[in-house]
C-alpha positions in Angstrom: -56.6 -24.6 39.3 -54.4 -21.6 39.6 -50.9 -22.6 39.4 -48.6 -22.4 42.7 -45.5 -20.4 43.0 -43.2 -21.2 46.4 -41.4 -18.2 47.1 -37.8 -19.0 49.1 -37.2 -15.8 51.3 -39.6 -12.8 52.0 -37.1 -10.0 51.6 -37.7 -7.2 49.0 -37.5 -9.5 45.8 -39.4 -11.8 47.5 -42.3 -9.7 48.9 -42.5 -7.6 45.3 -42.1 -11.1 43.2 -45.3 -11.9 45.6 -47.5 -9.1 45.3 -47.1 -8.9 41.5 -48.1 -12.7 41.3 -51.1 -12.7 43.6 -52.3 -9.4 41.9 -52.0 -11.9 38.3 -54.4 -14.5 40.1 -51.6 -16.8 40.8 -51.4 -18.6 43.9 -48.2 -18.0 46.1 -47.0 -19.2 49.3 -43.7 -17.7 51.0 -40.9 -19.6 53.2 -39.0 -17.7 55.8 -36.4 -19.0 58.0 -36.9 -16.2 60.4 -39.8 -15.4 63.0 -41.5 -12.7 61.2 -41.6 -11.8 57.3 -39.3 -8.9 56.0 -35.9 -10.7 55.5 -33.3 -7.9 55.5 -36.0 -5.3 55.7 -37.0 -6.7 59.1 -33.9 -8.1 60.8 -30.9 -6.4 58.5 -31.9 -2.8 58.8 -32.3 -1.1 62.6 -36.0 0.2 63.7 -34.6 3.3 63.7 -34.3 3.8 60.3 -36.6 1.3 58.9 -40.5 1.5 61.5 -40.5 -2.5 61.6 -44.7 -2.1 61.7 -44.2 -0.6 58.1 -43.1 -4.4 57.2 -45.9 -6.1 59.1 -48.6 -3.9 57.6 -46.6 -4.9 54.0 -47.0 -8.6 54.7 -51.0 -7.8 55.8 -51.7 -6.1 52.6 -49.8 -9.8 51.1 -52.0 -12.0 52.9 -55.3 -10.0 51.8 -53.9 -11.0 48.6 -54.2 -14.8 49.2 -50.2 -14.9 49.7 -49.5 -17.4 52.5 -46.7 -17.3 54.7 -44.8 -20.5 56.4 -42.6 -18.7 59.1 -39.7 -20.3 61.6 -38.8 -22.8 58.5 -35.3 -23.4 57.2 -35.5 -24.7 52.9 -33.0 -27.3 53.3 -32.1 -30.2 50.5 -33.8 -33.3 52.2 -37.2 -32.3 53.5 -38.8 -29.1 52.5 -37.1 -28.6 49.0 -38.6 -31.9 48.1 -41.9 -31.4 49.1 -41.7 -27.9 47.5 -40.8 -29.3 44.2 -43.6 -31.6 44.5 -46.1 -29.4 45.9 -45.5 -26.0 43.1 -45.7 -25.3 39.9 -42.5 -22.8 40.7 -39.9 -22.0 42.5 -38.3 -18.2 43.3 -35.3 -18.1 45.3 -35.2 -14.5 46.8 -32.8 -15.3 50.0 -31.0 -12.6 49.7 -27.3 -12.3 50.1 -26.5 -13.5 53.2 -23.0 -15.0 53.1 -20.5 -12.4 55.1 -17.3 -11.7 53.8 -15.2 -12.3 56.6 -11.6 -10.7 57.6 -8.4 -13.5 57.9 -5.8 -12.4 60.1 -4.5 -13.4 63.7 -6.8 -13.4 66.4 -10.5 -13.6 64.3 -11.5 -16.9 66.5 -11.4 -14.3 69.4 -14.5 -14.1 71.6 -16.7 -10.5 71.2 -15.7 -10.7 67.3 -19.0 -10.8 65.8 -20.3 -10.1 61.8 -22.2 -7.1 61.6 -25.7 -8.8 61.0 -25.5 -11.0 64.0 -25.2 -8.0 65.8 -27.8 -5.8 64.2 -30.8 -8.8 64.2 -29.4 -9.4 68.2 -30.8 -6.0 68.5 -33.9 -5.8 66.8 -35.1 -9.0 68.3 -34.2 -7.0 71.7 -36.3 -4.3 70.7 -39.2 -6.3 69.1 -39.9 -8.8 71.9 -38.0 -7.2 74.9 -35.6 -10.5 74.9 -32.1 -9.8 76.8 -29.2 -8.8 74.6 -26.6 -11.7 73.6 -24.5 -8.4 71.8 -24.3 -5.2 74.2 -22.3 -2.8 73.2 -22.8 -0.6 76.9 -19.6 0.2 78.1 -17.6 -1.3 75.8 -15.0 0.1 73.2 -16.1 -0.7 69.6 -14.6 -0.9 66.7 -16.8 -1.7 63.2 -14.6 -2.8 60.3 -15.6 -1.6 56.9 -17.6 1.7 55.8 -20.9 1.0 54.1 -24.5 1.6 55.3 -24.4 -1.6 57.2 -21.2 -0.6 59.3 -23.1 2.5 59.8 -26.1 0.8 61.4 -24.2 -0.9 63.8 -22.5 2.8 64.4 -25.6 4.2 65.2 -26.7 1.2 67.1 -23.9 1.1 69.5 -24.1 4.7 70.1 -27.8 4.4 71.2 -26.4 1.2 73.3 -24.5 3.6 74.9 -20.7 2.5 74.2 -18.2 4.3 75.5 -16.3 4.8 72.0 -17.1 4.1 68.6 -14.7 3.5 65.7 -14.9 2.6 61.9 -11.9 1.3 60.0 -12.4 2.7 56.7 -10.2 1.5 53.6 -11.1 4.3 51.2 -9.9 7.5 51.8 -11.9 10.6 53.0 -14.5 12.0 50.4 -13.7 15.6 49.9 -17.1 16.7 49.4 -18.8 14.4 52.4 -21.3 12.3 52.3 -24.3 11.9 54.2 -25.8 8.8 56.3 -28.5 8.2 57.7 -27.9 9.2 61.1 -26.8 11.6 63.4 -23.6 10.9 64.0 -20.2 12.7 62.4 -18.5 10.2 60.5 -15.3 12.0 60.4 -15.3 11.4 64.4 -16.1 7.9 64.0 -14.0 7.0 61.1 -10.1 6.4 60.5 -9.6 6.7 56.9 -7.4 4.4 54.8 -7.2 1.9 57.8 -7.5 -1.8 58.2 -6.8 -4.7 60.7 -4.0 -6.4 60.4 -3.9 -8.3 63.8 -6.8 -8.5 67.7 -4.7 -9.3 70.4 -6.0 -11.4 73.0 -6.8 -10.9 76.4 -7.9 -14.4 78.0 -9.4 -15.4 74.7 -11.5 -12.0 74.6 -10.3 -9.1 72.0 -8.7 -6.1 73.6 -7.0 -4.3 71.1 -6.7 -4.3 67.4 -3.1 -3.5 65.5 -3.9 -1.6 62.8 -2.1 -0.6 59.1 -2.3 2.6 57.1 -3.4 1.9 53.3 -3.8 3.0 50.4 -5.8 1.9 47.2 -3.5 1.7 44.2 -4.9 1.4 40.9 -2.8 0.3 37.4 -3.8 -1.4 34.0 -4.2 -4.4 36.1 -7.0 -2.8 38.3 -6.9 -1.5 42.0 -4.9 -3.7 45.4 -4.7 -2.1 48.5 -1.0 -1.1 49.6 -0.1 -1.5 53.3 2.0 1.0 54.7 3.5 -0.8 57.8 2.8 2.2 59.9 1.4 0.0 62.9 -1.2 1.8 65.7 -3.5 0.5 68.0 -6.8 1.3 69.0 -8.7 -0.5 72.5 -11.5 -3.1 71.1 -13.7 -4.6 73.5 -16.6 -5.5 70.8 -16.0 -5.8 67.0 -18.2 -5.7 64.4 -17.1 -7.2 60.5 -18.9 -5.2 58.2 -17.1 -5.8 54.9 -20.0 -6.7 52.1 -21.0 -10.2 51.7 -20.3 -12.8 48.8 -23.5 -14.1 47.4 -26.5 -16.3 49.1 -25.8 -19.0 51.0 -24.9 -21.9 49.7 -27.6 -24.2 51.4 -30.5 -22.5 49.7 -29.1 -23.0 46.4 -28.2 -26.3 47.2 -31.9 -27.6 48.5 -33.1 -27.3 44.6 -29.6 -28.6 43.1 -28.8 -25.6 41.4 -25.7 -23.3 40.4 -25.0 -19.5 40.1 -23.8 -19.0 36.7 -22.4 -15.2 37.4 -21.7 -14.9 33.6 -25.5 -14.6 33.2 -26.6 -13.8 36.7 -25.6 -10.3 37.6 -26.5 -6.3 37.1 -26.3 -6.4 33.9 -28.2 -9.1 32.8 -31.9 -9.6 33.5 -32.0 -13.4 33.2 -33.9 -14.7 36.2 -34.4 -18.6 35.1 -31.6 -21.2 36.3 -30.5 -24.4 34.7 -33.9 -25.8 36.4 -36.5 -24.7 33.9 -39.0 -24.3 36.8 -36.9 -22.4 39.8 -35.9 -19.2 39.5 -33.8 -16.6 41.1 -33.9 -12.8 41.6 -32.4 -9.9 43.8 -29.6 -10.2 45.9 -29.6 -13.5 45.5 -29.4 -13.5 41.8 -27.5 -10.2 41.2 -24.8 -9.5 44.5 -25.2 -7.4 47.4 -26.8 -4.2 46.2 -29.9 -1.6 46.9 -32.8 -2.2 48.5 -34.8 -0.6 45.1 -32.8 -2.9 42.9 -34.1 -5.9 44.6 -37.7 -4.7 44.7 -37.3 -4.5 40.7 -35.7 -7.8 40.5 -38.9 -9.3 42.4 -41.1 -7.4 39.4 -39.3 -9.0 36.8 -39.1 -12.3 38.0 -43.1 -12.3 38.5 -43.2 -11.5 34.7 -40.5 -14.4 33.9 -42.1 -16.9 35.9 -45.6 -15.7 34.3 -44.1 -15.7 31.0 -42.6 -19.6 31.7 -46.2 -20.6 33.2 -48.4 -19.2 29.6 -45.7 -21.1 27.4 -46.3 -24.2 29.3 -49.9 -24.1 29.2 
């Protein structure tokens, strides 16, 4: 009997890990907590930059494969993660790195403050299965904190909700020679440069303004801090997006197989995808940090050959 790999999340790792292991004969079933397969690609990324039917057909060629898919189901430490343990030969945790990095100052618990994924999922679900909108940015004033590609998305995605402004707060300071996105949009209309949050005021318990701080990053022999200026302004904020890079998986995935990130070992430098479980392994955003979409479609690769590798030795 072919041996059976269990696949935690069907992201980019996930999905490449997959199609490199059922193309090697092995048997492989993948867990999503979501409705549909794709992880990031599918709910993380907006349709109109990423054709969500692209995805589907991905998982289609998977399944002609042999790859299973168990959809709609959350890993967690008491029920499935036992049964997986028992059930497979090996474990690859590919969940991704979901766990936001949030912004502490007075006034987050305010209501229309919202991380930039919930937001951006809200709206491909809209799209995919006509389901009313929980986020809508019509009408309103938004502001997106932070100045990546996913603060960008939910740019371009209020603008085709049809808000009546759009604002990034951008810490780093204007790049002389410019730098494209994906979209139409001018960034240097939509973004304040070397600007942060430093306060939402509250209008019954909804977000109407933000206070905002000029800064500036300062780098010594120490490394780089950001410098506030105290030169206060204001900009109107009905909807708010956080869009300011996450900090790793999320700790319940990790925690249904009892294991620990060691980020000595796991990271973009090293290519160590085993854990401190000699069966389970871990690869792509979940292994490494936050990082490209190509990246984690390597990682998957890689750990197909470790886990392949482990499997031979054993037998």
């Amino acid at each position: 009997m072919n041996p059976k790999i269990a696949i935690i999340g069907t992201g980019p790792s996930g999905m490449a890990a997959a199609q490199a292991l059922a193309n090697d004969g092995y048997s492989v079933t993948m867990y999503e907590k979501a409705d549909r397969p794709g992880g990031i690609l599918m709910y993380g990324i907006p349709h109109m930059k990423l054709n969500k039917n692209n995805i589907i057909k991905k998982a289609e060629v998977l399944k002609k494969l042999g790859v299973k898919f168990i959809l709609n189901t959350h890993v967690d430490k008491h029920e499935v993660a036992s049964k997986i343990s028992e059930d497979f030969d090996c474990v690859l945790i590919a969940t991704g790195a979901e766990k936001a990095r949030d912004i502490s100052i007075d006034g987050r618990q305010l209501n229309n403050i919202y991380f930039a994924m919930e937001y951006l999922k809200d709206n491909t679900k809209h799209l995919l299965d006509g389901t009313p909108l929980k986020i809508n940015a019509k009408g309103k004033n938004v502001v997106i904190i932070g100045g990546g590609d996913t603060s960008n998305d939910c740019v371009a995605t209020a603008i085709s909700q049809g808000a009546t402004s759009v604002k990034q707060l951008e810490v780093n300071s204007k790049n002389p020679e410019g730098k494209k996105n994906s979209y139409d949009f001018n960034e240097d209309e939509i973004k304040l440069y070397e600007q942060t949050a430093i306060r939402f005021i509250d209008e019954d318990g909804c977000v109407s303004k933000i206070v905002t701080d000029n800064v500036e990053f300062v780098r010594d022999e120490n490394g780089s801090k950001l410098e506030f200026k105290n030169q206060h302004g204001e900009i109107d904020a009905d909807l708010i997006f956080v869009a300011i890079g996450f900090l790793g998986p999320i700790e319940e995935g990790l925690n249904a197989f009892d294991i620990e990130i060691d980020k000595s070992k796991h990271n973009r430098e090293t290519k160590i995808f085993t854990t401190d479980k000699k069966n389970i392994f871990i690869c792509g955003d979940a292994r490494r940090g936050q990082s490209l979409i190509k990246y984690a479609i390597g990682e998957g690769k890689m750990a197909a050959l470790a886990i392949e590798e482990y499997l031979n030795n054993k037998s």
